[in-house]
C-alpha positions in Angstrom: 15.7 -58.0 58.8 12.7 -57.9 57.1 12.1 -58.4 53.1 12.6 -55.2 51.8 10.3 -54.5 48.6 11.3 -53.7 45.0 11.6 -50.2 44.0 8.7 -49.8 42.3 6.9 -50.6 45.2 9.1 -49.3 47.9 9.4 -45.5 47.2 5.6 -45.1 47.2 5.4 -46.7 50.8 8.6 -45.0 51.8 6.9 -41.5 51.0 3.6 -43.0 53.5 6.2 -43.6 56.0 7.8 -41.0 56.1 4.7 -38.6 56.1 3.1 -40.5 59.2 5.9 -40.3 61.0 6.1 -36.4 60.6 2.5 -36.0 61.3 3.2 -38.3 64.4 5.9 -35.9 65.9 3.7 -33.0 65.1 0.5 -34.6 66.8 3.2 -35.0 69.8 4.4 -31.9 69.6 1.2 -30.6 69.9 0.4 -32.3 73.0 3.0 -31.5 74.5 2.7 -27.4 74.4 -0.9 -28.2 75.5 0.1 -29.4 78.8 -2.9 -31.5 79.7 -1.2 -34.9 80.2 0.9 -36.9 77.6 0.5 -40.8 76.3 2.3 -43.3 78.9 5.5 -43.4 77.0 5.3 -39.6 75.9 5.0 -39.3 79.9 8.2 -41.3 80.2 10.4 -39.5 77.9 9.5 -35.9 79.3 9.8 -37.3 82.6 13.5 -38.4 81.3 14.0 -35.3 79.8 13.2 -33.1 82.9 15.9 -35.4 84.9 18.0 -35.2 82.4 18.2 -31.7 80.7 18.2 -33.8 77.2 15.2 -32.3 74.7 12.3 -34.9 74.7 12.8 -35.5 71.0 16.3 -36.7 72.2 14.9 -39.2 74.8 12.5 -40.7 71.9 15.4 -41.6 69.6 17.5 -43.1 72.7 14.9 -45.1 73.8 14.2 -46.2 70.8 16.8 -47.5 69.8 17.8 -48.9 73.3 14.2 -50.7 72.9 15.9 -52.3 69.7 18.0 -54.2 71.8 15.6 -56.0 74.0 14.6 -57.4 69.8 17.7 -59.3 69.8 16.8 -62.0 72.4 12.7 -61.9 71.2 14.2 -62.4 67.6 11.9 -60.0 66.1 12.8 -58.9 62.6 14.0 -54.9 61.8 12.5 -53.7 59.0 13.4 -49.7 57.5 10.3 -48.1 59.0 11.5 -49.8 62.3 14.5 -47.4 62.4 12.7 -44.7 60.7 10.3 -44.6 63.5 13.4 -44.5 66.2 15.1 -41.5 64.2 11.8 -39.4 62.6 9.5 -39.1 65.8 12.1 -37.8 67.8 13.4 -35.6 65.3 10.3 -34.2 64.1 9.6 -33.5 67.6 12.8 -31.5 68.9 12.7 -29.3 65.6 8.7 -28.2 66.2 9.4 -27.4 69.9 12.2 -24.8 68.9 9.9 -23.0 66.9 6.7 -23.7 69.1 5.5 -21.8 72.6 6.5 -24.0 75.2 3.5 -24.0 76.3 -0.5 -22.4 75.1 -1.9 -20.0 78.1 -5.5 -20.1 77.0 -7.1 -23.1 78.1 -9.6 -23.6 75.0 -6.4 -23.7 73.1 -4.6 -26.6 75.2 -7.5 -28.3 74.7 -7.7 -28.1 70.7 -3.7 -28.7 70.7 -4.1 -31.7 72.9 -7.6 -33.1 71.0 -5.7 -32.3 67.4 -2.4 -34.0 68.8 -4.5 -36.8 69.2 -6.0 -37.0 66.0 -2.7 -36.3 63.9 -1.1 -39.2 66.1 -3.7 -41.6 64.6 -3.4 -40.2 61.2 -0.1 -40.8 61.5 0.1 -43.9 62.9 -2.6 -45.7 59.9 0.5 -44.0 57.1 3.2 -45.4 58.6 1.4 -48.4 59.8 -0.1 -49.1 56.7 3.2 -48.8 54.8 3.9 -52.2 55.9 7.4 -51.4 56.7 8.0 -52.7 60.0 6.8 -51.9 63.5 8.3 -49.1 66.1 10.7 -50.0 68.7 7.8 -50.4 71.4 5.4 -51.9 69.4 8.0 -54.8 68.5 9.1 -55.0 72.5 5.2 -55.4 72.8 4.4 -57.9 69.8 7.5 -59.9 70.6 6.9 -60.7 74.2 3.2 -61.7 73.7 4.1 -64.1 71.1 5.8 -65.9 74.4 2.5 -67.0 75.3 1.4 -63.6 76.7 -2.2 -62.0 76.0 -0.8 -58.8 73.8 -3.3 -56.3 75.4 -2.4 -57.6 79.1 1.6 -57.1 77.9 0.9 -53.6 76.4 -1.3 -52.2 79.5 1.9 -53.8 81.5 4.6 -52.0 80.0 2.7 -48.8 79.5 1.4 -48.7 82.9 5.2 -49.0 83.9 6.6 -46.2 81.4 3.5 -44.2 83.0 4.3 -44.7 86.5 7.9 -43.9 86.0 7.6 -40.7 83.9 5.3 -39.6 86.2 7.9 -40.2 89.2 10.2 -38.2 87.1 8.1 -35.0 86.2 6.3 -36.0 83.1 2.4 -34.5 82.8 -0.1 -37.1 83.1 -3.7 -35.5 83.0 -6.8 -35.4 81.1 -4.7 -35.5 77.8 -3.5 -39.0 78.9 -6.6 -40.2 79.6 -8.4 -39.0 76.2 -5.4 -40.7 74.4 -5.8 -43.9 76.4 -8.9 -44.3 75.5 -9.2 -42.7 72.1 -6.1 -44.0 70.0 -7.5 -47.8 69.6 -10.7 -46.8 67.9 -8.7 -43.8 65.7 -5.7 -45.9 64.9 -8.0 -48.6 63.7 -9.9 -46.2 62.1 -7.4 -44.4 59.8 -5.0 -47.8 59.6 -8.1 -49.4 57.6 -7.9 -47.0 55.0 -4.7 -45.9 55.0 -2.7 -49.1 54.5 -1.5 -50.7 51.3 -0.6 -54.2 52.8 -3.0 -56.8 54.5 -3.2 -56.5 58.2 -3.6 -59.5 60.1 -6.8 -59.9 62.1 -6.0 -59.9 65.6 -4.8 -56.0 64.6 -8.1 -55.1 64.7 -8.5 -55.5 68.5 -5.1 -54.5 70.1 -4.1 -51.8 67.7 
């Protein structure tokens, strides 16, 4: 388990957590109704969800926290925002898709959902991020295997490639919205985390956001 900080300190960050993670299930949220292709493990939990029947918020928490297992034998350390991000994501998802269209019928507005979606992920991502509270579930799986002697970019293209190719299989929209986040939430993550954080990030950070 990681340190947790004194109060003082604590409910400030917890309050940045908390608020990226919202705006990260409302960036999702929004990509979703645009229908223009979701990021590879966004494509893996609709793709579950469509086999399933289970809301996609629901498949975000489960996988998760089944993710959390695979920590156990990598030994990486929980911290809260660690089980925040398993619980709030999914959440925040579920709720806005009861109250959203399923899906936009004008095309110009897919594509400011999707482009928006995009943007509010990597807002999100630099508050929660930059709280310092601990890492998701699948950025731990990531982080923990390449510290096996694995290059971290080659382990993360690996197991996203793998959650893309299976969501797909299973119904989940890969498209032009996929392919914008691919290549656009580095450079934005980096961009927001940089001034959004209130702890030190380590270096190597800078290149495999």
């Amino acid at each position: 388990m990681l340190p947790i900080p004194p109060l003082p300190e604590l409910w400030p960050r917890l309050a940045r957590l908390l608020f990226g993670l919202v705006l990260f299930g409302a960036g999702l949220a929004l990509m979703v109704i645009a229908d223009l292709g979701l990021a590879p493990w966004d494509v893996f939990h609709q793709g579950v969800s469509a086999l399933t029947g289970i809301p996609i918020g629901t498949i975000v928490i489960i996988t998760g926290l089944l993710l959390l297992v695979t920590w156990i034998p990598l030994r990486e350390r929980v911290g809260i925002g660690t089980i925040a991000n398993a619980i709030v994501i999914g959440l925040v998802l579920d709720l806005l898709l009861l109250v959203l269209p399923e899906r936009l019928d004008l095309l110009v507005a897919r594509w400011a959902a999707m482009l928006v979606g995009v943007v509010v992920v990597a807002i999100g991502s630099g508050f929660y991020i930059g709280a310092g509270l601990g890492p998701g579930p699948r950025d731990g799986l990531m982080t923990g295997i390449a510290r096996r002697g694995h290059s971290l970019r080659a382990v993360r293209i690996g197991i996203e490639l793998g959650a893309l190719i299976v969501g797909w299989l299973l119904g989940g929209t890969v498209g032009i919205g996929t392919v914008v986040f691919a290549l656009a939430i580095g450079p934005l993550v980096q961009f927001f985390l940089y001034r959004l954080q209130v702890v030190p990030i380590v270096p190597r950070a800078r290149t495999d956001p």
